[in-house]
LOSELO-240685 format. One record per residue (C-alpha): residue number from 1; residue in one letter; x, y, z. Coordinates in steps of 0.05 Angstrom, whole numbers, plus 5000, padded with zeros to 4 digits. Example, Ala and Ser with C-alpha at 12.3 -4.5 7.8 and 13.67 -1.06 7.14 Angstrom:
1; a; 5246; 4910; 5156
2; s; 5273; 4979; 5143
***
This chain:
1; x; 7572; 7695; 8164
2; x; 7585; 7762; 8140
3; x; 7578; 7791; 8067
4; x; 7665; 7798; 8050
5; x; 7696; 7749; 8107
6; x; 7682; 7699; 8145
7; x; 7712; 7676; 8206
8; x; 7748; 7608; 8209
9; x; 7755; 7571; 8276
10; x; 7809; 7526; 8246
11; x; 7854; 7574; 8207
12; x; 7849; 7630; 8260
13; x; 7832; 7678; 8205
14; x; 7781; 7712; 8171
15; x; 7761; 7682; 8100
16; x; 7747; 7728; 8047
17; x; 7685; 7709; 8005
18; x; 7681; 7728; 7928
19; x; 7652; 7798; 7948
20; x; 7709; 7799; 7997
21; x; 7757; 7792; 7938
22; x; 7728; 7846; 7897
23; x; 7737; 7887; 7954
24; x; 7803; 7884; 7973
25; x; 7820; 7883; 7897
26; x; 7777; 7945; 7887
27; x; 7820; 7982; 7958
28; x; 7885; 7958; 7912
29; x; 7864; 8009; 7863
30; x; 7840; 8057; 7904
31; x; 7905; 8067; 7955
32; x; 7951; 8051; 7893
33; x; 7916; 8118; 7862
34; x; 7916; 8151; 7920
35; x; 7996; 8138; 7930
36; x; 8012; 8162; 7864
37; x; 7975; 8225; 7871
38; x; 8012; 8236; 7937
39; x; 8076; 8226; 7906
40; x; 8048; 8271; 7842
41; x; 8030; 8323; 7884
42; x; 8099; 8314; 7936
43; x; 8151; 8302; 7883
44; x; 8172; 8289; 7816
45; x; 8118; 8244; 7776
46; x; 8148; 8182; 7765
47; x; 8167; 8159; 7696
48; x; 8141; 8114; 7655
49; x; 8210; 8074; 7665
50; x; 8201; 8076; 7736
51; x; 8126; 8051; 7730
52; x; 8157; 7988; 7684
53; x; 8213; 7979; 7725
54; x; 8178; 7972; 7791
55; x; 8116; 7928; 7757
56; x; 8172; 7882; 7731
57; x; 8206; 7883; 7805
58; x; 8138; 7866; 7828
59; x; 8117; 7810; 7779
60; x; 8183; 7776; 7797
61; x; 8171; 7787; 7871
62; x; 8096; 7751; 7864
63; x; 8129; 7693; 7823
64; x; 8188; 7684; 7874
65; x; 8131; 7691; 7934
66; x; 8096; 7635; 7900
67; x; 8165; 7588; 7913
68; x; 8162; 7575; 7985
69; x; 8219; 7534; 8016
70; x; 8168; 7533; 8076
71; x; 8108; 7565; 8110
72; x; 8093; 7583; 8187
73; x; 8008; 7567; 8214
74; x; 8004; 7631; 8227
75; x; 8035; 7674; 8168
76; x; 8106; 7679; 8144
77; x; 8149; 7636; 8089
78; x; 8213; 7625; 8069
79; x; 8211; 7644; 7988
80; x; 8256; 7639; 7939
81; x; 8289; 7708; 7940
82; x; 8220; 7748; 7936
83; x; 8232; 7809; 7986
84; x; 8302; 7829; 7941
85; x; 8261; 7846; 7887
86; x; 8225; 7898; 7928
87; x; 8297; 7915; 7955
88; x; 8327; 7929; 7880
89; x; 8278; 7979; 7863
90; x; 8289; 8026; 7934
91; x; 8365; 8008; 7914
92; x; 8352; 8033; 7841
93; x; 8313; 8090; 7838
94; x; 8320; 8109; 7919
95; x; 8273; 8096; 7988
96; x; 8213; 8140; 7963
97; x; 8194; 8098; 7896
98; x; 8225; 8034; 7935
99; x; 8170; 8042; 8000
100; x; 8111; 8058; 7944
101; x; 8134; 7994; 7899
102; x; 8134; 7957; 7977
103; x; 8070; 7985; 7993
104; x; 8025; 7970; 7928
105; x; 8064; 7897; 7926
106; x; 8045; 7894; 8007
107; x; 7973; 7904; 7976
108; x; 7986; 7862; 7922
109; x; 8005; 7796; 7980
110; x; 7936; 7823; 8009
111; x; 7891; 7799; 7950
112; x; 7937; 7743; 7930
113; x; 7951; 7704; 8003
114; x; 7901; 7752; 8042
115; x; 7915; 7728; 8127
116; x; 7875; 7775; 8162
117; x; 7854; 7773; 8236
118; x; 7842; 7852; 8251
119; x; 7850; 7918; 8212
120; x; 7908; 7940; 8243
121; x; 7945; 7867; 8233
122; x; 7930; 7874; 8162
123; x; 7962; 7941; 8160
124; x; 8022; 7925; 8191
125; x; 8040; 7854; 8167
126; x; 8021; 7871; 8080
127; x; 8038; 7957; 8061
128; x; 8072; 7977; 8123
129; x; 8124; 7908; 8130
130; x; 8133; 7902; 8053
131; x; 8140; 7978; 8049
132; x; 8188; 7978; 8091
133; x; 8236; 7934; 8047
134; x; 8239; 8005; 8002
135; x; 8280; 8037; 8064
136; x; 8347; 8001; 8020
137; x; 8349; 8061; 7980
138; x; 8375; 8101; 8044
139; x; 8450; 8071; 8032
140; x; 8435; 8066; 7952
141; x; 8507; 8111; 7947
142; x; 8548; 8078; 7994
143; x; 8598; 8023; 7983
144; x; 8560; 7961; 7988
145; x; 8494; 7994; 7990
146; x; 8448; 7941; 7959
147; x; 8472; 7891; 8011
148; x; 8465; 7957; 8076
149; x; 8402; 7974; 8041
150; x; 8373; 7905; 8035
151; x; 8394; 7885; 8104
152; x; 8355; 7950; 8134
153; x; 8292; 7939; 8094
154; x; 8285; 7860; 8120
155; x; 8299; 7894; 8183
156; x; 8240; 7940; 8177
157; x; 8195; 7885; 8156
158; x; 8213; 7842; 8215
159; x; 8189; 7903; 8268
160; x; 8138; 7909; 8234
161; x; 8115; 7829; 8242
162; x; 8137; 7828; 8303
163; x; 8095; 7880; 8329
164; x; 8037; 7859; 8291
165; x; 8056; 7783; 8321
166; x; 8061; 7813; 8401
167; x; 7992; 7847; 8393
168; x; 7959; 7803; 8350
169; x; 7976; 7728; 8363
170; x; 8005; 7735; 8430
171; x; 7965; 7681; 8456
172; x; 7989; 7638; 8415
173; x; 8061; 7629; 8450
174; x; 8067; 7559; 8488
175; x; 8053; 7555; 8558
176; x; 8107; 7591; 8597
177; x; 8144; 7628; 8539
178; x; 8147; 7713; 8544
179; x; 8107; 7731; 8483
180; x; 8159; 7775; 8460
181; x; 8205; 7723; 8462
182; x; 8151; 7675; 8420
183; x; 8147; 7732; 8361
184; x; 8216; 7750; 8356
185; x; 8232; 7672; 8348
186; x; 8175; 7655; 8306
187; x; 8184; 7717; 8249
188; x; 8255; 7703; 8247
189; x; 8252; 7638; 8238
190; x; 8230; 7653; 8168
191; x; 8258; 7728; 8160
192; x; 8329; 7706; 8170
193; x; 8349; 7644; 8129
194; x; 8316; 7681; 8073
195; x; 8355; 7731; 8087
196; x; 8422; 7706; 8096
197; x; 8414; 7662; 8032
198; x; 8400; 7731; 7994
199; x; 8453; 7765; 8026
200; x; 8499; 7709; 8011
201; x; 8489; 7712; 7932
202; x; 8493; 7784; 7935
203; x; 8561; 7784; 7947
204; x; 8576; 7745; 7885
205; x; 8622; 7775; 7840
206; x; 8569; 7769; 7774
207; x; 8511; 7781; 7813
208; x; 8532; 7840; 7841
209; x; 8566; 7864; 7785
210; x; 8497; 7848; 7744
211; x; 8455; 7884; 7782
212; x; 8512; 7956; 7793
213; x; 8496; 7949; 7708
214; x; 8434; 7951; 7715
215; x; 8438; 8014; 7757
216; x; 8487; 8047; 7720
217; x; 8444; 8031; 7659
218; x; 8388; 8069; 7700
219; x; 8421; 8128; 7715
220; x; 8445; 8136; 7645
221; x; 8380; 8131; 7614
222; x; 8361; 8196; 7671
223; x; 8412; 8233; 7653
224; x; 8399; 8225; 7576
225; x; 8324; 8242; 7584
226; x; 8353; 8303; 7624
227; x; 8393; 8320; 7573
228; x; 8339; 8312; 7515
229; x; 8291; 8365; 7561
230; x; 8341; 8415; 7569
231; x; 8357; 8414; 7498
232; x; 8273; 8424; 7484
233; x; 8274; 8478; 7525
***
């Protein structure tokens, strides 16, 4: 029995006790802090609109996480639209404030469905796979970019659970089956419908033309706080 987690022969996992909780909630803070000041000290500080846009992006994401059409033993569910969320805000505001929304909400899936079986497994299934998602910002300008973008940043958090899944849980492939061959199947089968289903709305006329407002609206409100500075100066 240790003091934060305890190891469970039935789940495959490591249990986090109450003190384990305040732990991870307390590295939350911490790397959440230590991203911002990064980003401070590497770019532009991010606005106050930014910091609302990408909590609300992340609220929705936890509430759509929590709507699972179905869930895999060993991690991995098919929710009701949670990863777009993540998506929009690289798509809105571009990759670098997408992959920090993906990687505090990657924390964020840490505390609230914790599976953890080694250090590096946590790291590359929670901020590095739901970081990823942020890389849609990449084709924010091109025609069809939400869809490009979105479609790039599942793609990144697939690697990234399929590495995690041929390192970690290799073992766990039925007799006879190429492990590779067992991960690639088994994060897909949850990765893609999800996908496709998203993918498959985006392309709706009043969705899509929703969400290009709600860009537009974005950029205007940039441009107009531009605007007001220059005129203070």
């Amino acid at each position: 029995m240790s003091l934060f987690f305890n190891w469970s022969p039935d789940a495959y996992e490591y249990i986090p006790t109450s003190l384990g909780y305040v732990l991870m909630t307390a590295v939350l803070i911490i790397a959440f802090l230590l991203i911002l000041a990064v980003h401070k000290n590497n770019s532009k500080k991010m606005s106050a609109k930014e910091l609302a846009f990408c909590a609300m992006a992340m609220a929705l994401a936890v509430i759509a996480s929590f709507i699972k059409l179905t869930s895999l033993p060993f991690g991995g569910s098919v929710t009701l639209f949670s990863m777009f969320f993540i998506c929009l805000v690289g798509y809105v505001y571009g990759a670098n404030v997408g992959i920090l929304a993906g990687v505090a909400y990657g924390f964020l899936q840490l505390v609230i469905q914790p599976y953890i079986y080694h250090p590096i497994q946590v790291l590359l299934d929670y901020p590095l796979a739901f970081g990823a998602l942020g890389l849609s910002g990449i084709f924010a300008k091109k025609q069809n970019g939400l869809v490009k973008g979105y479609l790039l940043g599942v793609l990144g958090r697939y690697i990234m659970h399929v590495i995690s899944g041929y390192v970690f849980f290799a073992s766990y492939a039925p007799e006879g089956m190429n492990p590779m061959i067992y991960t690639l199947g088994y994060n897909l089968t949850y990765i893609l419908p999800e996908a496709v289903a998203t993918t498959a709305i985006l392309f709706v006329p009043a969705v899509a033309n929703g969400i290009r407002i709600v860009r537009n609206t974005v950029y205007s409100d940039q441009e107009n706080d531009a605007g007001l500075k220059t005129v203070i100066r």
